[in-house]
ROSE-4610 file (N, C-alpha, C; in Angstrom, 1 decimal, always signed):
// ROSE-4610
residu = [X/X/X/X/X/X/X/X/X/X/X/X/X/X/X/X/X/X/X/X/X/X/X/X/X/X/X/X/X/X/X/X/X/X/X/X/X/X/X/X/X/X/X/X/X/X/X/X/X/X/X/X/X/X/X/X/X/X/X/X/X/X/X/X/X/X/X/X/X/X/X/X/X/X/X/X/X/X/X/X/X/X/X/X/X/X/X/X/X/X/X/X/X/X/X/X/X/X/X/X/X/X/X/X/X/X/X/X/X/X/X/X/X/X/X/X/X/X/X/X/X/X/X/X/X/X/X/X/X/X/X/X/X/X/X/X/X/X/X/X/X/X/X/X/X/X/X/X/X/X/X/X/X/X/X/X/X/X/X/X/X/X/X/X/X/X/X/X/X/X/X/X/X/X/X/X/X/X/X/X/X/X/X/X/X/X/X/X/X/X/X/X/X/X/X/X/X/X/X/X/X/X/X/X/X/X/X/X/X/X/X/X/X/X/X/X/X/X/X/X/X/X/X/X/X/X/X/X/X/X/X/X/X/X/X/X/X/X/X/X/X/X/X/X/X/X/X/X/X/X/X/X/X/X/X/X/X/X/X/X/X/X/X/X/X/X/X/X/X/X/X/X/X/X/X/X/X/X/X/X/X/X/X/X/X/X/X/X/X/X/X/X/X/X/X/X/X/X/X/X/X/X/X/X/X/X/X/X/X/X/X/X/X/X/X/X/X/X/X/X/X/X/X/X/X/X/X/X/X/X/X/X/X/X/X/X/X/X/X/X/X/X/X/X/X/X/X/X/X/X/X/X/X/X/X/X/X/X/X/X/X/X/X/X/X/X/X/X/X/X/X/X/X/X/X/X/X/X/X/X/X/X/X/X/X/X/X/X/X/X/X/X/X/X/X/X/X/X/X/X/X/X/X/X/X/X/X/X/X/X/X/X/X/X/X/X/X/X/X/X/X/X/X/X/X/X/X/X/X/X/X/X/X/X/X/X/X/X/X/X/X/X/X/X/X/X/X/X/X/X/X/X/X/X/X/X/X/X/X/X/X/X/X/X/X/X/X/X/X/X/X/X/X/X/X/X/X/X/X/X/X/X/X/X/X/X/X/X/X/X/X/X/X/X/X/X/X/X/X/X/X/X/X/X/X/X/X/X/X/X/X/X/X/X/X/X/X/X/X/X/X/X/X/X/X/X/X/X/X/X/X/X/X/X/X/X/X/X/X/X/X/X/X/X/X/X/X/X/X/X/X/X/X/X/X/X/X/X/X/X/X/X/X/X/X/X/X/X/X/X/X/X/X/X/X/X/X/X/X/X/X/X/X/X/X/X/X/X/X/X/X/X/X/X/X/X/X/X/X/X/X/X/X/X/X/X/X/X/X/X/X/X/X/X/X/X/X/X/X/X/X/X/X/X/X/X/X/X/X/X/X/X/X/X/X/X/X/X/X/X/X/X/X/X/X/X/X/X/X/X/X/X/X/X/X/X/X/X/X/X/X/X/X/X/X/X/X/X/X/X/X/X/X/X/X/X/X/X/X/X/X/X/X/X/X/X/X/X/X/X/X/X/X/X/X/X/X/X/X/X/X/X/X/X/X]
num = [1/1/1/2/2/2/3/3/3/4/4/4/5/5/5/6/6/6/7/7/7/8/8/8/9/9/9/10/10/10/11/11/11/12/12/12/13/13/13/14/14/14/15/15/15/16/16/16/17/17/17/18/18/18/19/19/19/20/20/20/21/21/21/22/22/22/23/23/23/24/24/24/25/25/25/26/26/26/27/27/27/28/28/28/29/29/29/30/30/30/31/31/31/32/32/32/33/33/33/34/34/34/35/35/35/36/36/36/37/37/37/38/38/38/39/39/39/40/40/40/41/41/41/42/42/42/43/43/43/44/44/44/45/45/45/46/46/46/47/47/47/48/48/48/49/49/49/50/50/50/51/51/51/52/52/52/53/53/53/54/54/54/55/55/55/56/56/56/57/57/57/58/58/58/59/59/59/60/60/60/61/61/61/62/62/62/63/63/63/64/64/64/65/65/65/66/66/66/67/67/67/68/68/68/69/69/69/70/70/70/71/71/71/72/72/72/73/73/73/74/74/74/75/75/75/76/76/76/77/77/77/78/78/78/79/79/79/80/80/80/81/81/81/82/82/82/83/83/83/84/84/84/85/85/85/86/86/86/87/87/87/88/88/88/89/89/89/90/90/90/91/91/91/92/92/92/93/93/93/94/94/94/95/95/95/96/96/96/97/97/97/98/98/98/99/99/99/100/100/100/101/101/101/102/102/102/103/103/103/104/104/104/105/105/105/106/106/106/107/107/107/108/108/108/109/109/109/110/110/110/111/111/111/112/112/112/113/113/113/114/114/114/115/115/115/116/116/116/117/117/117/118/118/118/119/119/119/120/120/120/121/121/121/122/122/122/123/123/123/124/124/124/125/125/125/126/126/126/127/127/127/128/128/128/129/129/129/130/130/130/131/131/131/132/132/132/133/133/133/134/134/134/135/135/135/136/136/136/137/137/137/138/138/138/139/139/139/140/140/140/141/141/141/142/142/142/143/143/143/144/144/144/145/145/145/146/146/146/147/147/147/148/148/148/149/149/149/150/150/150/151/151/151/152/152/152/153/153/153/154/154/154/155/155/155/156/156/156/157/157/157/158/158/158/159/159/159/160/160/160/161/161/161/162/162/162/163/163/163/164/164/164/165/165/165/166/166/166/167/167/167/168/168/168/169/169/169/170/170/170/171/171/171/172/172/172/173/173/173/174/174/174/175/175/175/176/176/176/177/177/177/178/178/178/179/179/179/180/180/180/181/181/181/182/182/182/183/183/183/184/184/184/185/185/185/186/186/186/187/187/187/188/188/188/189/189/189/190/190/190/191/191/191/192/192/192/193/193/193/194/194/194/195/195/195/196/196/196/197/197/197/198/198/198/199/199/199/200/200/200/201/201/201/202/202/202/203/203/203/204/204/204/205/205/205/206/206/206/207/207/207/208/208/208/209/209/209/210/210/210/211/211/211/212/212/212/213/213/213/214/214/214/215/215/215/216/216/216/217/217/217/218/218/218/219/219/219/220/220/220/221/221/221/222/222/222/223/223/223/224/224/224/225/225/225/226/226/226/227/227/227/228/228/228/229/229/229/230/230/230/231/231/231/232/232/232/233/233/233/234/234/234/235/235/235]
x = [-22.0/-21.5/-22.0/-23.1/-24.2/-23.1/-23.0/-22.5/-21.4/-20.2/-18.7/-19.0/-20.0/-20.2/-20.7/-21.8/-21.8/-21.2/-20.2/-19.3/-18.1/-18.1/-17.1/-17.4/-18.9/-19.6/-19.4/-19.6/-19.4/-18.4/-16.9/-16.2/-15.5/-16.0/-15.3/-16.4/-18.0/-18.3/-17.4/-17.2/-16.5/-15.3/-14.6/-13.4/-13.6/-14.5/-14.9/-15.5/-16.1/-16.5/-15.5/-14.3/-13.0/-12.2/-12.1/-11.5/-12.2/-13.3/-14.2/-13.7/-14.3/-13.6/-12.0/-10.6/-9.9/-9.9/-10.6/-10.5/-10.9/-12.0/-12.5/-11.6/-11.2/-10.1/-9.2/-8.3/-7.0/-7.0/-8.2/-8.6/-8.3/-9.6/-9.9/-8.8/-7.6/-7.2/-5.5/-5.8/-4.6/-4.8/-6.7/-7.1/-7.5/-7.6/-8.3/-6.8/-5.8/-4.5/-4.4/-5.5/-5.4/-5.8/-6.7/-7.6/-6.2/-6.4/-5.1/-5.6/-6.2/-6.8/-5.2/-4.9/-3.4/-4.0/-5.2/-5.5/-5.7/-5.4/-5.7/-4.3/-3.6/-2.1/-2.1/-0.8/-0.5/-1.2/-0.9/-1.1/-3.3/-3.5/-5.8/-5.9/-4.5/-4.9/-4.6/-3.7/-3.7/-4.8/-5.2/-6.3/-7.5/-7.7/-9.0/-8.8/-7.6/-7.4/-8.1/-6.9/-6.9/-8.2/-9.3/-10.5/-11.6/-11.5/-12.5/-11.7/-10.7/-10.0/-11.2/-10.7/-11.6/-13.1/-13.6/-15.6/-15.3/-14.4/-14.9/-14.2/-13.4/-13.0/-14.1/-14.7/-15.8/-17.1/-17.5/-18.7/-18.4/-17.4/-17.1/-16.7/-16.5/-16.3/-17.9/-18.5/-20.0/-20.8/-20.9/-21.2/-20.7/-19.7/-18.9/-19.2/-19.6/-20.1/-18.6/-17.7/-16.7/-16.2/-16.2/-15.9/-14.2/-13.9/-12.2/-12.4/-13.1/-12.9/-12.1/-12.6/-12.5/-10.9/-10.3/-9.8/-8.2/-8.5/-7.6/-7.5/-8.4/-8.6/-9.0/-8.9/-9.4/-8.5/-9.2/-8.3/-7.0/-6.1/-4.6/-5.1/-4.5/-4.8/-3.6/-3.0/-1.9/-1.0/-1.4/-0.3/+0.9/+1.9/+3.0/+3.7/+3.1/+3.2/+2.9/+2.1/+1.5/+3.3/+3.1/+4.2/+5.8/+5.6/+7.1/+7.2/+6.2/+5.8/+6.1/+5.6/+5.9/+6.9/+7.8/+9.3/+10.3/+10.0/+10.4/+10.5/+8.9/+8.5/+9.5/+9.4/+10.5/+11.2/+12.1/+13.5/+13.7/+13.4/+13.2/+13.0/+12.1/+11.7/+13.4/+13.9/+15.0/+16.5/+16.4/+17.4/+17.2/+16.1/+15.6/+15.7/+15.7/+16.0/+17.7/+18.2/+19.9/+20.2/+19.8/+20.9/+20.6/+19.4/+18.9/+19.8/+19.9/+21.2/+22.3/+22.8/+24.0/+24.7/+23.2/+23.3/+22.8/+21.9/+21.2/+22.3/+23.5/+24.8/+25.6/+24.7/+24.6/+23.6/+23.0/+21.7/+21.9/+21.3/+21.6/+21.0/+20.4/+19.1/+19.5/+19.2/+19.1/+18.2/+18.1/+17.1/+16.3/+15.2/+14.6/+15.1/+15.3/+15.9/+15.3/+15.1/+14.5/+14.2/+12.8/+13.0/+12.1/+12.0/+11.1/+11.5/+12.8/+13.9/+13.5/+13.6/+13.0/+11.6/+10.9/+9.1/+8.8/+9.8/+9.2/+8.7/+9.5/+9.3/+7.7/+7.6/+6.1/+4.7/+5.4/+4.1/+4.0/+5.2/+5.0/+5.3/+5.7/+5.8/+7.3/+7.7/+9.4/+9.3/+9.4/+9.5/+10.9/+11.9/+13.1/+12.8/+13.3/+13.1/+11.6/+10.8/+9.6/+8.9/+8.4/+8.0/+6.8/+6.1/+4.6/+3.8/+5.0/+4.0/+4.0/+5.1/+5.6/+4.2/+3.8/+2.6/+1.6/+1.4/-0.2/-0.1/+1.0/+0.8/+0.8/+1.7/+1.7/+0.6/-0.4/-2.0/-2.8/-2.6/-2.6/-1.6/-0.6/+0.2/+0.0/+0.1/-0.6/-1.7/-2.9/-4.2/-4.0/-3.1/-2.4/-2.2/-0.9/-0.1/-1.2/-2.5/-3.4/-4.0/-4.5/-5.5/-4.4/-3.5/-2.3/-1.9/-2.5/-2.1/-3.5/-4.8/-6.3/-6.4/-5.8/-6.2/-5.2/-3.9/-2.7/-2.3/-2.7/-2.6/-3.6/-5.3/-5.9/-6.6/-7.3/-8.0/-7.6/-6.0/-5.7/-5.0/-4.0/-3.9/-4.7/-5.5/-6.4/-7.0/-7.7/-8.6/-7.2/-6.3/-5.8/-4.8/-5.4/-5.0/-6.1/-7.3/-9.0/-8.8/-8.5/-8.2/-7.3/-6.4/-5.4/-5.7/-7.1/-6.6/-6.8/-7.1/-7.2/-5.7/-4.5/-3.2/-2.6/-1.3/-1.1/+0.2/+0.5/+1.3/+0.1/-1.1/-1.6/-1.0/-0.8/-0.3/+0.6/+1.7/+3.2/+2.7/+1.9/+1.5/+0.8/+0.2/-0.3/+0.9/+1.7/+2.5/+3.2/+4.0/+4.1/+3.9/+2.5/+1.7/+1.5/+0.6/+0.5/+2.1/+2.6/+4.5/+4.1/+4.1/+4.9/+3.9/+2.5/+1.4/+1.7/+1.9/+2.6/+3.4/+4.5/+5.9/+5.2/+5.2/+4.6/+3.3/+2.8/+1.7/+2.1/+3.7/+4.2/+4.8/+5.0/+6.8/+6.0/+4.9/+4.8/+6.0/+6.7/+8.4/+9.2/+10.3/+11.1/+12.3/+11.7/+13.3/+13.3/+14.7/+14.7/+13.7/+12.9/+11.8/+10.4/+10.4/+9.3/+9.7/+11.6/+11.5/+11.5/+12.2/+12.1/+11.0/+9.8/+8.2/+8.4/+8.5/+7.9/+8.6/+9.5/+10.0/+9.6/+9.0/+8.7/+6.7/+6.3/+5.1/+5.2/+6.8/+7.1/+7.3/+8.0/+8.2/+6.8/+6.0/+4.6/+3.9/+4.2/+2.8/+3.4/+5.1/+5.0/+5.1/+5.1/+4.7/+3.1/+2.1/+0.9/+0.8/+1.1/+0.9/+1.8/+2.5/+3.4/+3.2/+2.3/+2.0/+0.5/-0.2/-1.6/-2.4/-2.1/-3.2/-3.9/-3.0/-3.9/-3.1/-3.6/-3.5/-2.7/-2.9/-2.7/-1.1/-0.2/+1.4/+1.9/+1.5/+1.7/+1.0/-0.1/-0.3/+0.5/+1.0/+1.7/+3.2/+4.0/+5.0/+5.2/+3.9/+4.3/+4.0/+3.3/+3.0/+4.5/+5.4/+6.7/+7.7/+7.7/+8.5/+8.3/+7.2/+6.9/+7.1/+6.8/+7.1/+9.1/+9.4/+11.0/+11.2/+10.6/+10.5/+10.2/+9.3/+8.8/+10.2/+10.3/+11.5/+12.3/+12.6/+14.4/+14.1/+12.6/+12.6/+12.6/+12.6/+12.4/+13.9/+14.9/+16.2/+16.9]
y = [+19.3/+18.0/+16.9/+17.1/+15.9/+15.8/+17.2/+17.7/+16.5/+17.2/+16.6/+14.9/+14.0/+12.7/+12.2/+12.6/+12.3/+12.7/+13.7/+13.9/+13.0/+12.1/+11.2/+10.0/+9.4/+8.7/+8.1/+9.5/+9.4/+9.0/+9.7/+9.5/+7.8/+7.2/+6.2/+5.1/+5.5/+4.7/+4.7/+6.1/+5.9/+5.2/+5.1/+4.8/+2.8/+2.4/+1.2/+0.7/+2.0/+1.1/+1.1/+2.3/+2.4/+1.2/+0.5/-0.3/-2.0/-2.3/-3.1/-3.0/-1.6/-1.9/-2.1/-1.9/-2.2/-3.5/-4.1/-5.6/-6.9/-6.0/-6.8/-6.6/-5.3/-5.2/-5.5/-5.5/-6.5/-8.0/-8.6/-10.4/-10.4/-9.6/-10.2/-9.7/-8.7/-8.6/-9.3/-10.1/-11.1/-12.7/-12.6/-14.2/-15.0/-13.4/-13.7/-14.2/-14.2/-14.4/-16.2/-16.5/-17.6/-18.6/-17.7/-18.2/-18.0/-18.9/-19.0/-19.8/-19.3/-20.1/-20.4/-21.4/-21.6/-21.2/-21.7/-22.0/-20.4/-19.2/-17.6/-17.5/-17.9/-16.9/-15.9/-15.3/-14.5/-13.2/-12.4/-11.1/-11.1/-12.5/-12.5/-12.5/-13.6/-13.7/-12.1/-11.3/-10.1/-9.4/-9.3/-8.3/-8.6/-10.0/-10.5/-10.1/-10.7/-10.1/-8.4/-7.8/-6.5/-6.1/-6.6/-6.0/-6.3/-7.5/-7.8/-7.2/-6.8/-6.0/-4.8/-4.4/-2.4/-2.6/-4.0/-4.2/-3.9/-4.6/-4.6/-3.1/-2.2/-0.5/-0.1/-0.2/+0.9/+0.6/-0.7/-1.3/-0.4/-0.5/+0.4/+1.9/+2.3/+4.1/+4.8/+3.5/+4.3/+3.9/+3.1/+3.1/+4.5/+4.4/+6.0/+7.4/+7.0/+8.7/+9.1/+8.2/+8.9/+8.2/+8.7/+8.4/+9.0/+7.6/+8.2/+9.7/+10.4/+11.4/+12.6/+12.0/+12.3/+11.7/+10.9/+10.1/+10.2/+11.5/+11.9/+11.6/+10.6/+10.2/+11.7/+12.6/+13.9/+14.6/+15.1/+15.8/+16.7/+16.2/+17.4/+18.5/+19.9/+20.8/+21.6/+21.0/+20.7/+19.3/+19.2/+18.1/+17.8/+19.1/+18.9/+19.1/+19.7/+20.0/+18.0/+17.5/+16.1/+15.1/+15.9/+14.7/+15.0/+16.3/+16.1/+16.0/+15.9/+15.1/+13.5/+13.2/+11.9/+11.4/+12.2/+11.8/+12.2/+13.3/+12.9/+12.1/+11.2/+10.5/+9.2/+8.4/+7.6/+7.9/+9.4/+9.0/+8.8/+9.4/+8.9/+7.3/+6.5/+5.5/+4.6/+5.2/+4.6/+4.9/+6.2/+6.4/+5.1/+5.4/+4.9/+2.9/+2.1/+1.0/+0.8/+1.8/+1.7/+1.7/+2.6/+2.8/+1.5/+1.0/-0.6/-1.4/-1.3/-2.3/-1.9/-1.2/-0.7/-1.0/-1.2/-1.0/-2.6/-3.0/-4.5/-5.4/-5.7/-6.8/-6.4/-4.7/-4.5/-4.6/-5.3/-5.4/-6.5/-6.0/-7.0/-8.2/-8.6/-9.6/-10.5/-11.4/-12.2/-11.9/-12.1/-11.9/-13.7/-13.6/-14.9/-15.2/-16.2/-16.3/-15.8/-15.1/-14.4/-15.1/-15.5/-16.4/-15.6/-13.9/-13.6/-13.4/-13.7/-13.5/-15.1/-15.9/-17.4/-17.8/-17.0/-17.1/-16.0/-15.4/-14.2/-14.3/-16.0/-16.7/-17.6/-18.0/-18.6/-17.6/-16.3/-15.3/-14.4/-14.1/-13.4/-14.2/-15.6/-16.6/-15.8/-16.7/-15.8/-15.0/-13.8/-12.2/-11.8/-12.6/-12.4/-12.1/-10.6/-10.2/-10.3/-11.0/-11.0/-9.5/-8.9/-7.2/-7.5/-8.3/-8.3/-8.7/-9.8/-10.2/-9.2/-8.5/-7.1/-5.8/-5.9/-4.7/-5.4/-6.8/-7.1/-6.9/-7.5/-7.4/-5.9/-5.4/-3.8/-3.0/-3.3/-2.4/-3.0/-4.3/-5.1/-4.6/-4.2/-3.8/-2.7/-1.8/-0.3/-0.6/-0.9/-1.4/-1.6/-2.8/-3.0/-1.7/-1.2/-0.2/+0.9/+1.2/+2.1/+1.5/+0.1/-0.3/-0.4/-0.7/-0.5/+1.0/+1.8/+3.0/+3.6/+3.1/+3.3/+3.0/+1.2/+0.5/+1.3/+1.0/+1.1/+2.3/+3.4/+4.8/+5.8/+5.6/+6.0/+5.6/+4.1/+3.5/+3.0/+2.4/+2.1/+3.0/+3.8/+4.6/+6.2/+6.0/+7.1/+6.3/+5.1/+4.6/+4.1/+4.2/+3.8/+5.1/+6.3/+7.5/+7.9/+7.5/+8.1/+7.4/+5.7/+4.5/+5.4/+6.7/+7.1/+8.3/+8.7/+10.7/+11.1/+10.2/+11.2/+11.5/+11.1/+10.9/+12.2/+13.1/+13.5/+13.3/+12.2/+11.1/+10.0/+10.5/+9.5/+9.3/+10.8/+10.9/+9.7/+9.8/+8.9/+8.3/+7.4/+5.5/+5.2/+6.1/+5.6/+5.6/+6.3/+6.5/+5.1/+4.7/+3.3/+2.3/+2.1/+0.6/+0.4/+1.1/+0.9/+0.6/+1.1/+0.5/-1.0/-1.0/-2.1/-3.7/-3.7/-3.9/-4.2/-3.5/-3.3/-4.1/-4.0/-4.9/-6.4/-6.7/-7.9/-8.4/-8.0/-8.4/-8.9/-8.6/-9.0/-10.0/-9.8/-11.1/-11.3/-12.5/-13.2/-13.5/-12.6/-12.8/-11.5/-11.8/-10.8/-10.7/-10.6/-10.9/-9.6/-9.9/-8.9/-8.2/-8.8/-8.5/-7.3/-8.4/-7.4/-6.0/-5.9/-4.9/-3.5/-4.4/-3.3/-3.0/-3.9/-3.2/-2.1/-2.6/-1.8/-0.2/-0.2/+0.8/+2.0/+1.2/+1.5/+2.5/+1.2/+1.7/+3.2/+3.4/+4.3/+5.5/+5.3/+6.7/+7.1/+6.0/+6.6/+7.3/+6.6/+7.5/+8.4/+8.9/+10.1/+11.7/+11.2/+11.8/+12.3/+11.3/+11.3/+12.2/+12.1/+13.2/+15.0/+14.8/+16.1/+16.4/+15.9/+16.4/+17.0/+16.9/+17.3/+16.1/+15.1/+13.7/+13.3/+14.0/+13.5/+12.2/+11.2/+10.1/+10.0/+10.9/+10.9/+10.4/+11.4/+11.4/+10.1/+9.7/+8.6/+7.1/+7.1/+6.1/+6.2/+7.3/+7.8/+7.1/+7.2/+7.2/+5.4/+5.0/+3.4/+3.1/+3.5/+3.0/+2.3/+4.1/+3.8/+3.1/+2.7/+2.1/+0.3/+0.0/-1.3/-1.4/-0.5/-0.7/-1.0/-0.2/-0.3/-1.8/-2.1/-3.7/-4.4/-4.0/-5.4/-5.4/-4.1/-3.8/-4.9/-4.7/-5.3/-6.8/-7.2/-9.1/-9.2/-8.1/-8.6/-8.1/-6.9/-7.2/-7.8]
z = [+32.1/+32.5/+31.6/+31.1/+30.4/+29.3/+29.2/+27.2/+27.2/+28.7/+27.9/+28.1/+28.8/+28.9/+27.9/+26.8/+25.2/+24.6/+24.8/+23.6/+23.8/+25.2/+25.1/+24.7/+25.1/+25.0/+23.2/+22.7/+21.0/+20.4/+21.0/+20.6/+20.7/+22.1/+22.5/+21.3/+20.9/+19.9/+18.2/+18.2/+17.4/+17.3/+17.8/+18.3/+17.9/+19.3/+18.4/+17.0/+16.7/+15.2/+14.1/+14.1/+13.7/+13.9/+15.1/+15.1/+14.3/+14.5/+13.6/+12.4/+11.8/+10.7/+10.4/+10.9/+10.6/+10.9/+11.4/+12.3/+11.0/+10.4/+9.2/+8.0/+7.9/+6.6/+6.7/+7.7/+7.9/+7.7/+8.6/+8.4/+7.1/+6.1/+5.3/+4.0/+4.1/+3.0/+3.7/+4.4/+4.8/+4.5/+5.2/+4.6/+3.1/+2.5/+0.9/+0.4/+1.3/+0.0/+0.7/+0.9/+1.3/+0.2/-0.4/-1.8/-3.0/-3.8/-4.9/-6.1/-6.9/-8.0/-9.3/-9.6/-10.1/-11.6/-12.3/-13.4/-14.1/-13.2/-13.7/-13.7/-13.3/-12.8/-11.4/-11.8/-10.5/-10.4/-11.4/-10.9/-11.5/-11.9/-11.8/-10.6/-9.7/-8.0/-7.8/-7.4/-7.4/-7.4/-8.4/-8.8/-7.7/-7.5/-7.0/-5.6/-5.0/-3.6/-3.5/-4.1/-3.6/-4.3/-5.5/-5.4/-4.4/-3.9/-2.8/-1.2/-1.0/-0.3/-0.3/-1.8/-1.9/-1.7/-2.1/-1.2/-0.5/+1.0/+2.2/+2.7/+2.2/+2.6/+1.8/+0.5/+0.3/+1.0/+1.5/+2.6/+3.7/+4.7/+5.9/+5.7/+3.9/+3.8/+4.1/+3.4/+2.8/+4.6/+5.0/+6.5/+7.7/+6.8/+7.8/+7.3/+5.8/+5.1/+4.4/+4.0/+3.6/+2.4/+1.2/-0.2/-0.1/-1.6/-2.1/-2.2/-2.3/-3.1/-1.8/-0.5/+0.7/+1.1/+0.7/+1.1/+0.3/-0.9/-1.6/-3.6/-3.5/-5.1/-6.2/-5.9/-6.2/-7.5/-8.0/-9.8/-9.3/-9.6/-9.5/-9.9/-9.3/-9.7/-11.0/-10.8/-11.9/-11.9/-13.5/-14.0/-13.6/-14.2/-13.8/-12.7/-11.7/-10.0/-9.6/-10.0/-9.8/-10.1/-11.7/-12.1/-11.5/-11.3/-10.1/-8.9/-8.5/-6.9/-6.6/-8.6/-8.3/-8.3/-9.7/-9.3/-8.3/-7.3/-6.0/-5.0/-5.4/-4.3/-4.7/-6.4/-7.2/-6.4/-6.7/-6.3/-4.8/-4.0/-2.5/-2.1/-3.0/-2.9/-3.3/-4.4/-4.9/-3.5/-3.1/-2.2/-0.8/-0.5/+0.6/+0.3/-0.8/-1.1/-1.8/-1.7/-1.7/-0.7/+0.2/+1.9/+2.3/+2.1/+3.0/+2.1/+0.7/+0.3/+0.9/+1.1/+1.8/+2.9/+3.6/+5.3/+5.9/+5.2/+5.4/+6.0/+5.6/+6.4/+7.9/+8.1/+9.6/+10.5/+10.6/+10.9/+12.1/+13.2/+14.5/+14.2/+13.4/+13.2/+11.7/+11.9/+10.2/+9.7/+8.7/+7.5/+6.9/+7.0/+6.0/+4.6/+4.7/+2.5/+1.4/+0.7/-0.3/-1.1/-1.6/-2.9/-3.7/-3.5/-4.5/-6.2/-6.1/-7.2/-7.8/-7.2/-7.7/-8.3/-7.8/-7.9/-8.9/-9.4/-10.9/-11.6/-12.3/-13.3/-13.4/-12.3/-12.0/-11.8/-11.4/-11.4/-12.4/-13.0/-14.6/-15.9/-15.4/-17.0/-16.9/-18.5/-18.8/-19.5/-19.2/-19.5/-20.6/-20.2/-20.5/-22.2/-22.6/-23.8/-24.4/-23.9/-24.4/-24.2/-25.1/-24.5/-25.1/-26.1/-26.2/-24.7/-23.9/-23.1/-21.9/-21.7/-21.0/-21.2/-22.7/-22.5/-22.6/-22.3/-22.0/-20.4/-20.1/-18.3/-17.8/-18.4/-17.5/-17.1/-18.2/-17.5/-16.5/-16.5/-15.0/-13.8/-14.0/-13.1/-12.2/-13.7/-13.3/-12.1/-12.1/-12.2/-10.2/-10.4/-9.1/-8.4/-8.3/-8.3/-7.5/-8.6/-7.9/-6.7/-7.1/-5.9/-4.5/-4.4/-3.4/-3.1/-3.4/-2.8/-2.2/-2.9/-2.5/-1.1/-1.2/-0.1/+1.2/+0.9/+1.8/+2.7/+1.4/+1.7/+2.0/+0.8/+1.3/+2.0/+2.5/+3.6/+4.9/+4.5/+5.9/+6.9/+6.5/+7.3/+7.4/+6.7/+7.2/+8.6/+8.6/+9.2/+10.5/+10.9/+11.6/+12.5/+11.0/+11.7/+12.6/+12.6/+13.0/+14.6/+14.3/+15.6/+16.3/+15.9/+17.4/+17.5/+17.2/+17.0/+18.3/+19.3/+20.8/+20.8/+20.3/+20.8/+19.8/+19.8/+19.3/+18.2/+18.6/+17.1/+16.7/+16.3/+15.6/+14.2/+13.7/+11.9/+11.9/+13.2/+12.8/+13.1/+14.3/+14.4/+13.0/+12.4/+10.6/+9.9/+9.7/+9.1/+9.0/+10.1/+10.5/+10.2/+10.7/+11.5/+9.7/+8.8/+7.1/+7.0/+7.1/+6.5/+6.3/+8.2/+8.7/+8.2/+7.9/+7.4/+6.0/+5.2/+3.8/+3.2/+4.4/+3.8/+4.1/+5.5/+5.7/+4.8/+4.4/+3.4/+2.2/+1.5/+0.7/+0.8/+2.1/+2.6/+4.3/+4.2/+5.9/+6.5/+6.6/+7.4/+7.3/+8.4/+8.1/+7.3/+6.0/+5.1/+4.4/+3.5/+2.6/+1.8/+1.0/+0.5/+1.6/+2.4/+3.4/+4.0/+4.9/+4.9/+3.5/+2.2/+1.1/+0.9/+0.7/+0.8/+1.5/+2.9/+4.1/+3.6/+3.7/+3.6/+2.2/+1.0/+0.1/+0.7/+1.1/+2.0/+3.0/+3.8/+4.4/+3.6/+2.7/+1.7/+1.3/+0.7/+0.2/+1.3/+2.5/+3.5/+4.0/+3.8/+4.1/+3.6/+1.5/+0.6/+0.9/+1.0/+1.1/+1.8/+3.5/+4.4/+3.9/+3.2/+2.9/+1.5/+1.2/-0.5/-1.0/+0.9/+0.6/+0.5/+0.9/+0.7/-0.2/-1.6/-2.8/-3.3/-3.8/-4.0/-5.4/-6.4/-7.5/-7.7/-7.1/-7.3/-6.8/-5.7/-5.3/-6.0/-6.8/-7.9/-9.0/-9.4/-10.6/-10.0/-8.7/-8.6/-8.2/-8.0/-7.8/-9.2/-10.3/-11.1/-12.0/-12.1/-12.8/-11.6/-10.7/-9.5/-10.2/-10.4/-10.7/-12.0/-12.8/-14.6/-14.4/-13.7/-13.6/-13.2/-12.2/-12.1/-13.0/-13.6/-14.8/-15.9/-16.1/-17.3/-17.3/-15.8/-15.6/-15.7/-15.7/-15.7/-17.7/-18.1/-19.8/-20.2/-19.8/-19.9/-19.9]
């Protein structure tokens, strides 16, 4: 009787300190985009966010005993198994942002105005044809790309899969709640932009969970997802 009362005892501590830490890493990788230094540009603010983001998930990994390496950051065991994982996950990512073009003007709901097509120019300078300034930014990109699949994929819904595991759809409320977290983190609203995140966030977490939780294919497959983006602003 003692046993099963600290083994619940434990779990329900755990359970709270799980939730702390998502409490601190959500505040603070929502309030750091509060901070906006103009004189670096966009994607220096980028970087700064999402690396004081990865302080406060590697402060609460190393308090919990759990490194990336745990978390899926771990060596492919093959290359090319990796690299066509990732262009599955691309093209899924690509299917899954057509049907929503497709289907978006049936939607019971309006959409917010999109102005991320307006703000390109201000956060990547004019691209148009320029390709020197194209390969100074892209390893910034890349750069991104990983730290958004570290944070998104391996920290937060791991840690939000741990917040429901008494339940037996914890996998799918991670699966989820990181989406839904995701898109809105790009777009504070519900417009075009946020749900295409979101949904972009949806495909990755459910590669992640069906590909073995290694992180690799999925940094690989946002990497060229976003280079396709940068392309098309220097086209």
């Amino acid at each position: 009787m003692n046993h099963n009362i600290t083994n619940s005892t434990e779990r329900s501590n755990n359970t709270l300190g799980v939730l702390f830490d998502l409490i601190i890493y959500i505040s603070v990788m929502f309030l750091i985009r509060e901070v906006y230094l103009p004189k670096v540009g966009f994607i220096a603010n980028g970087l700064f966010w999402s690396l004081t983001t990865l302080i406060i998930a590697s402060w609460r990994m190393k308090v919990r005993g759990v490194n990336w390496k745990d978390l899926g950051l771990i060596k492919p065991k093959s290359m090319w198994r990796t690299l066509g994982v990732s262009v599955i996950i691309f093209v899924s990512v690509m299917i899954a942002i057509i049907l929503f073009e497709l289907l978006k003007d049936q939607l019971p709901f309006s959409l917010a105005s999109d102005t991320s097509s307006e703000s390109s120019a201000s956060k990547f300078g004019d691209l148009k044809g320029n390709w020197i300034q194209f390969f100074i930014i892209i390893p910034f990109v890349w750069l991104e790309s990983m730290l958004e699949e570290l944070l998104d994929r391996g920290f937060l819904m791991n840690w939000i899969e741990k917040l429901f595991s008494s339940t037996s759809f914890a996998t799918i409320i991670a699966v989820l709640l990181q989406a839904i977290i995701f898109g809105f983190r790009h777009s504070n609203d519900l417009s075009e932009r946020s749900i295409t995140v979101g949904l972009i966030g949806l495909v990755m977490g459910i590669a992640y969970v069906k590909f073995g939780r290694n992180l690799w294919p999925l940094i690989i497959a946002h990497c060229i997802l976003n280079s396709m983006s940068m392309i098309e602003r220097v086209m």
